[in-house]
N, C-alpha and C positions, 0 to 999 in steps of 0.2 A: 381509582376510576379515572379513566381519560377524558377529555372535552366530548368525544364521540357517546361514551356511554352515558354521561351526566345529560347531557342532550336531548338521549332515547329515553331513558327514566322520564326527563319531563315530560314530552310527548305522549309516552303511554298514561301519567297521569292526567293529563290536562284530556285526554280522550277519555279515560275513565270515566272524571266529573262530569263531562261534557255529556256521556251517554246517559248518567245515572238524572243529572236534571231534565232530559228531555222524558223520563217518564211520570214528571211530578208538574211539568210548565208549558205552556204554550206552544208551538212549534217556533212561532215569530222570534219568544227569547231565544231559542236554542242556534236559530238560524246567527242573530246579533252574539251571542258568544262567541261560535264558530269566528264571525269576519274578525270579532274583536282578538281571541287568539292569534288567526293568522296576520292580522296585524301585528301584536305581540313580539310573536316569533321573527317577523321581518326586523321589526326594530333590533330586537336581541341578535340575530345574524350579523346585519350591518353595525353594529356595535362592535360587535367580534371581528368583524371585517379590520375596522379603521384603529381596532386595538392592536390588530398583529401589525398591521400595516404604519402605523407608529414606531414598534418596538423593532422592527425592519427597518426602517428610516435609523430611528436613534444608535443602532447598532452598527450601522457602516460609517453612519458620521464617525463614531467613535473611532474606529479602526482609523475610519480619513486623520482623524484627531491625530492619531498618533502615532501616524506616520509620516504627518509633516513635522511635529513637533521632534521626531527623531531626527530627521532630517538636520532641523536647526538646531540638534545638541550635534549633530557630527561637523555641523557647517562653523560653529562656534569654535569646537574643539580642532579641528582639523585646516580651516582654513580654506582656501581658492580650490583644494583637490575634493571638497563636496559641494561647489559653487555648480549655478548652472551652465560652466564651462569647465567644468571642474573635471578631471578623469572617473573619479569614481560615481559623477552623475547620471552616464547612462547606461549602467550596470543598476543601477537603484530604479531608475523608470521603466528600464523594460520585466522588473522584478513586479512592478506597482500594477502596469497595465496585464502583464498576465494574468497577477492576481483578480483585480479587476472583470478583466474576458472571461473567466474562468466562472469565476459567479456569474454571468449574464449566462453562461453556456449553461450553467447546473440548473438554473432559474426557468432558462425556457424551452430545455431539451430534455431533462435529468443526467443527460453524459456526464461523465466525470471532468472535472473543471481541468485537471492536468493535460488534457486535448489543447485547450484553448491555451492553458503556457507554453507547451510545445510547437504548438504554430505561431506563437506570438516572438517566440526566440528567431523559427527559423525565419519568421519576414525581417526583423533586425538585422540578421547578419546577411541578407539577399538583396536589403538597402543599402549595405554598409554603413546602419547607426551601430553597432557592436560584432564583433568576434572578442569570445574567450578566451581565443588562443592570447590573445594580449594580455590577459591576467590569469595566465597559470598557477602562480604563487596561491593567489585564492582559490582558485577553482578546484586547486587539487589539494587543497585544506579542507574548502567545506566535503569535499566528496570520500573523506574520511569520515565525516562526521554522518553524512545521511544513512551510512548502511547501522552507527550505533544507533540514530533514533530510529530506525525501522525495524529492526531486530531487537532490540531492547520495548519498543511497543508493543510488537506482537506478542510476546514470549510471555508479557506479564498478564493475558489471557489463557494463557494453555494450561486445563486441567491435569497435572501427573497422575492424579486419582485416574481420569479417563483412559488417558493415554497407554497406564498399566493394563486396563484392563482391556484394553483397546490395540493392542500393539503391533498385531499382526497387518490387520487395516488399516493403520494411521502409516504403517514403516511402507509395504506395499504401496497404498497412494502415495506416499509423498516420495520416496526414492524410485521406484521402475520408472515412470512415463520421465520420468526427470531423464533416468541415464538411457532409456532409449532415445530421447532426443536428442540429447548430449552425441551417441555415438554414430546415428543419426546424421547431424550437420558436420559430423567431423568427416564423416565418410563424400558428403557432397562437395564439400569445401576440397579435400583433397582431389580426389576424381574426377570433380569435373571444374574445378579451377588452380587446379596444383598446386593450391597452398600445402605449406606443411602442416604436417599433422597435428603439431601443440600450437599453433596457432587456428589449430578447427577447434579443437579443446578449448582454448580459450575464449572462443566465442561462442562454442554451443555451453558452455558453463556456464555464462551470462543470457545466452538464449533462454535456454529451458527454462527457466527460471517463472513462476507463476505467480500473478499478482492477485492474490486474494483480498489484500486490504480495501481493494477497488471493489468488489462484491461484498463484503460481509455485512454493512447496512441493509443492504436485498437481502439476504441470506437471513438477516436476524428476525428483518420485517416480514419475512413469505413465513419462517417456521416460528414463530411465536405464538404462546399460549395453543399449538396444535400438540396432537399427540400423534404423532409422524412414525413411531418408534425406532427412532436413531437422532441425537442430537447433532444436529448437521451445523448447527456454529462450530462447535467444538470438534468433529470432523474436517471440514474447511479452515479451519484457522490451524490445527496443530500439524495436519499434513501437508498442507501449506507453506506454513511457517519451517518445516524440515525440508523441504523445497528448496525455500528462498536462504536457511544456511547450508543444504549444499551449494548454491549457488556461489554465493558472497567468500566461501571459503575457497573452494575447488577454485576459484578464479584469484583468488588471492596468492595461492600456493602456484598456479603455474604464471601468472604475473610475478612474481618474484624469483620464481627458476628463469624468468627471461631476460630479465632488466638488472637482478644481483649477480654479478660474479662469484666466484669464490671456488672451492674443492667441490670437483664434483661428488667427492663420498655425503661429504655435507649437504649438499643441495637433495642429493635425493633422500636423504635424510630426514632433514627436513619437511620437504615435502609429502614423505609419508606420514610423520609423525604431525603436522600441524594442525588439523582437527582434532586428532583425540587429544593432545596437548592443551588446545581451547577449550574442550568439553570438560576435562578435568579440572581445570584452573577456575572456570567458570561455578561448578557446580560446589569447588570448594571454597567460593567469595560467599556465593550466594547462598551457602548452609551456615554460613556466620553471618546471616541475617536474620537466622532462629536467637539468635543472646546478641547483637548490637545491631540497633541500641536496645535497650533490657526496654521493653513493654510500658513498664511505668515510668519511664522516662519523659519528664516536662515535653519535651522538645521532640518526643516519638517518630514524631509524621515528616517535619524537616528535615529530622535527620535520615530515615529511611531512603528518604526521598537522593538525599547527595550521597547516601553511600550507593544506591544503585548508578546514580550519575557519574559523580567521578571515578567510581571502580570501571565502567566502561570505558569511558576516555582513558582512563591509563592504561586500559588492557590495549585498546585500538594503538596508541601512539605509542607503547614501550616495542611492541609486537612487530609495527610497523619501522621501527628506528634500526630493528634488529633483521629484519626483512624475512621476520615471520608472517608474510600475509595471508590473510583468511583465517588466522588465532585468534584476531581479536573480536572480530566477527561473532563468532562462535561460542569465545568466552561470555561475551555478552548477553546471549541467548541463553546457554546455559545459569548463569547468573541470575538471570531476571527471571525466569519458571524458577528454579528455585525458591529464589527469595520472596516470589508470590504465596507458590504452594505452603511456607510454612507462614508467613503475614497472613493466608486464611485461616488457618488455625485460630489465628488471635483477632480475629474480626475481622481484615479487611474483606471485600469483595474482590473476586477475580476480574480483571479490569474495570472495576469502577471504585477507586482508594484514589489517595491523592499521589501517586508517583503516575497513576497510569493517565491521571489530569494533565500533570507534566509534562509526560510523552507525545499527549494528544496538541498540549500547545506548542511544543516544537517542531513537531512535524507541519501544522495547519501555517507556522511562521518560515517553513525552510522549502516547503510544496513547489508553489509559484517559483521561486529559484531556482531550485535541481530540475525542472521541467525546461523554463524559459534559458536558461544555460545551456542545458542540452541540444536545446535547437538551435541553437548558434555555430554550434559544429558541423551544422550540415549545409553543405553549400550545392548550390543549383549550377549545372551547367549543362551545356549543348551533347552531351554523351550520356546523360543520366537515366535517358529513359531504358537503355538496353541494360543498365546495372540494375535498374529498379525491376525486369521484367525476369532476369536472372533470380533476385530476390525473390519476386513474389513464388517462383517455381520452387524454390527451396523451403520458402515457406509453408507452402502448402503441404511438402510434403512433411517435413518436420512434425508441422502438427497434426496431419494427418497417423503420423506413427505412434505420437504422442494420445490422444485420442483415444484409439483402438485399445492401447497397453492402458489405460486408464479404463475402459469399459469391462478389460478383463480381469484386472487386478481387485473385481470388487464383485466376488461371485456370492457374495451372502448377501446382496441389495438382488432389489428389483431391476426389470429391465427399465421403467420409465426411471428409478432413482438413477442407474447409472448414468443416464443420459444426462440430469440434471447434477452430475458430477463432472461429465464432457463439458458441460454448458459453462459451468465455472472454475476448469481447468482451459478456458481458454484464454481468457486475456494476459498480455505480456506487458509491463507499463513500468514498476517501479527502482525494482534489482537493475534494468534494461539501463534505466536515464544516470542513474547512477554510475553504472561502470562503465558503461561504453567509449566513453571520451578519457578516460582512466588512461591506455596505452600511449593514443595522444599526446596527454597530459605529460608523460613521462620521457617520452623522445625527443620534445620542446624544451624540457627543464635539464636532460643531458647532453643536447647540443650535437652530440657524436653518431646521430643516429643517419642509417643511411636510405635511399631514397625507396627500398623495396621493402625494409619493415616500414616504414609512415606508410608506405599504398596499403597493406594489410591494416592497418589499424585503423587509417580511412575508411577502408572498405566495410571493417567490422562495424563500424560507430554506423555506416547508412543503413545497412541493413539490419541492426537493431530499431534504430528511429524509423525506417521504414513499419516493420514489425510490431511495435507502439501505435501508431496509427490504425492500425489495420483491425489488429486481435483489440483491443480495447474496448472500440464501441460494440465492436458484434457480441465480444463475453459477455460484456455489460448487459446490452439488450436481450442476448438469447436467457442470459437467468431471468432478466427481471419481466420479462413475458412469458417465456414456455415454463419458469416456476414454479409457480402456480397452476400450472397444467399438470406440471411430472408430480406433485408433490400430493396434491389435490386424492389422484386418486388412493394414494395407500392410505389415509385418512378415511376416505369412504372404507374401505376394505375394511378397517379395526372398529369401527361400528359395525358394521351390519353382523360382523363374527360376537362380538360382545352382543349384540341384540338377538341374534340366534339360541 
């Protein structure tokens, strides 16, 4: 029972007695109960008030706590380069105040706090206190790492059980409106800006890309305890989640057809083979998570916990070394749904066990970074507005394609449910901040790169971060208002049929 219904219980009691003494007592007692309850209940409110509002205080000092105190272990360790003139100084504060903006935004808007990192990066670099291009070595380190905790977080939610039985509708949602957009922005990109073609690939692969993590607290909080008849966490998050590894892969695999050399028998080789290669790899890490560590092992949960971890780090970096990208991605994925599906067997819960606590804290610790980074690559100038106006026509239609193929592809829902599948197939936010400055990243670090692939890969990073801004808050709000509207009614409809 939640604060909400402990609450109600009282109230209904404290009305009960109240009713049942007014027929044995005075009016005058009945009336002095009554103020004295509602006094009561004042004090117990405002109690409650100044108890949350405590635990809210003591909870950000802490963070504050300990991220000065980090500070002073790298300032110790490392010397005048984490001084407050130090280089790696304002890479750490514009990480701090993101974080920071992002809470004030969630606190007094609900938007998602990644808005407030992403415009907190791009005023940095439009002051000139940071560009990332200065710290490529990093940047294109940690951004190896974001797509394992995002992919390895989600993954360790997705029912196999549902998904089986589910296959048709999970494969449909999460792969069609993906490659119609995908083919979509390749078609616009070429024709009417003449880019090539595998570099429209390349960026509607990271386009399409849909950010469900952004919704699934709406998502869990609108269908909870209803009987809706379709489990729409589990809907949203696994076709979702098949989304976001086409995305991460297919962008991996033509980002290493562009940047690696080699035979071309190989490369396309390659490239065919690198997702089912991950899938395989993956599903065979994460089935020898059924016997190690063996259940009754002391140390169960620890360990569990680093063989999901390090087996993805090594999948991502050996993959990567090899210029398999988008294998490790994927192995990852498959790895971690595995390794859940059979850890429930033996007790854990499907994201609530302590690997999926783990995930949840690296991510919450790497958010404000991969957002506020991201905006640093976008720079303002006097021609911007006719590229942004470009953008936004591409965009519209993109997901406009997107959309439609999404309302079709789900002919056993209702029309209001489809809609509230449009609603939260909109927002673009996380896959986005992540790759987009990827290409970038890698024409800086090879030096050799010449001046019409960087305008493409400029071009791609704006109109991504453009696209982030846009689609984010409107998904956000179109679920978490019309909701409860689309959802609302198939709920009436399974009553009144059950009451008939």
């Amino acid at each position: 029972m939640n604060e909400d219904d402990s609450l109600l219980v009282t109230l209904t009691s404290r009305q009960k007695s109240i009713a049942m003494r007014d027929s044995v007592t005075p009016e005058l007692t009945f009336n002095y109960s009554s103020q004295k309850n509602a006094i009561d209940d004042d004090d117990e409110k405002e109690n409650s008030s100044c108890i949350a509002a405590t635990a809210t205080c003591l909870h950000y000092f802490t963070i504050v706590f300990l991220g000065l105190a980090s500070w002073a272990v790298l300032w110790c360790a490392f010397g005048d380069e984490w001084s407050w003139n130090g280089r790696w100084f304002k890479p750490a504060v514009v990480v701090a105040i993101a974080w920071a903006t992002g809470e004030l935004l969630q606190m007094t808007t609900t938007l998602p706090p990644l808005l407030a990192a992403l415009l907190t990066g791009m005023i940095a670099r439009n002051i000139g206190y940071l560009d990332m291009r200065h710290y490529t070595e990093v940047d294109s380190f940690m951004r190896k790492i974001y797509p394992f905790i995002i992919l390895g977080k989600g993954s360790l939610g997705w029912n196999l059980t549902y998904m089986k039985n589910n296959w048709k509708q999970v494969a449909a949602l999460g792969v069609l409106p993906w490659t119609a957009e995908v083919v979509t922005l390749a078609i616009c990109l070429n024709q009417l800006l003449g880019y090539p073609w595998i570099w429209g690939f390349l960026l509607g692969s990271i386009y399409a890309s849909v950010s469900c993590p952004v919704l699934m607290p709406t998502v869990v909080k609108l269908t909870a305890g209803k009987n809706l008849g379709q489990n729409w966490p589990q809907l949203i998050c696994t076709a979702g989640g098949m989304d976001t590894a086409l995305s991460v892969g297919v962008s991996g695999v033509i980002h290493s057809f562009i940047m690696y050399e080699g035979d071309d028998a190989y490369r396309y080789i390659r490239a065919a083979c690198a997702l089912f290669v991950g899938a395989a790899v993956g599903v065979m890490w994460g089935s020898l998570a059924k016997f190690l560590p063996p259940s009754r092992d002391a140390y169960v949960t620890e360990l569990r916990v680093l063989y999901v971890v390090i087996g993805g780090f090594c999948a991502l970096f050996i993959t990567s070394q090899f210029g398999w990208g988008g294998t490790g991605g994927v192995a990852v994925l498959a790895c971690n749904a595995t390794a859940a599906h059979f850890w429930a067997k033996s007790g854990w819960k499907l994201n609530n066990n302590p690997a999926a606590t783990a995930y949840r804290i690296m991510w919450s610790s790497v958010e404000p970074a991969l957002f506020a980074f991201t905006g640093t690559f976008f720079v303002i100038h006097p021609s911007i507005s006719k590229l942004m106006l470009v953008g936004f026509g591409i965009l519209f239609v993109c997901l406009a394609v997107r959309l439609i193929v999404a309302f079709l592809v789900c002919p056993t829902l209702t029309v209001r449910e489809r809609l509230f599948v449009c609603c939260t197939w909109v927002p673009k936010s996380i896959v986005e901040a992540v790759l987009c400055p990827v290409a970038i990243n890698a024409f800086i670090a090879r030096g050799d790169h010449n001046e019409v692939q960087m305008e493409y890969a400029e071009y791609i990073m704006k109109l991504i971060v453009q696209a982030i801004l846009i689609t984010t808050p409107i998904g956000f709000l179109l679920t978490n208002h019309l909701g409860p509207i689309l959802l609302k009614e198939k709920h009436k409809k399974c009553e009144n049929e059950s009451e008939s």
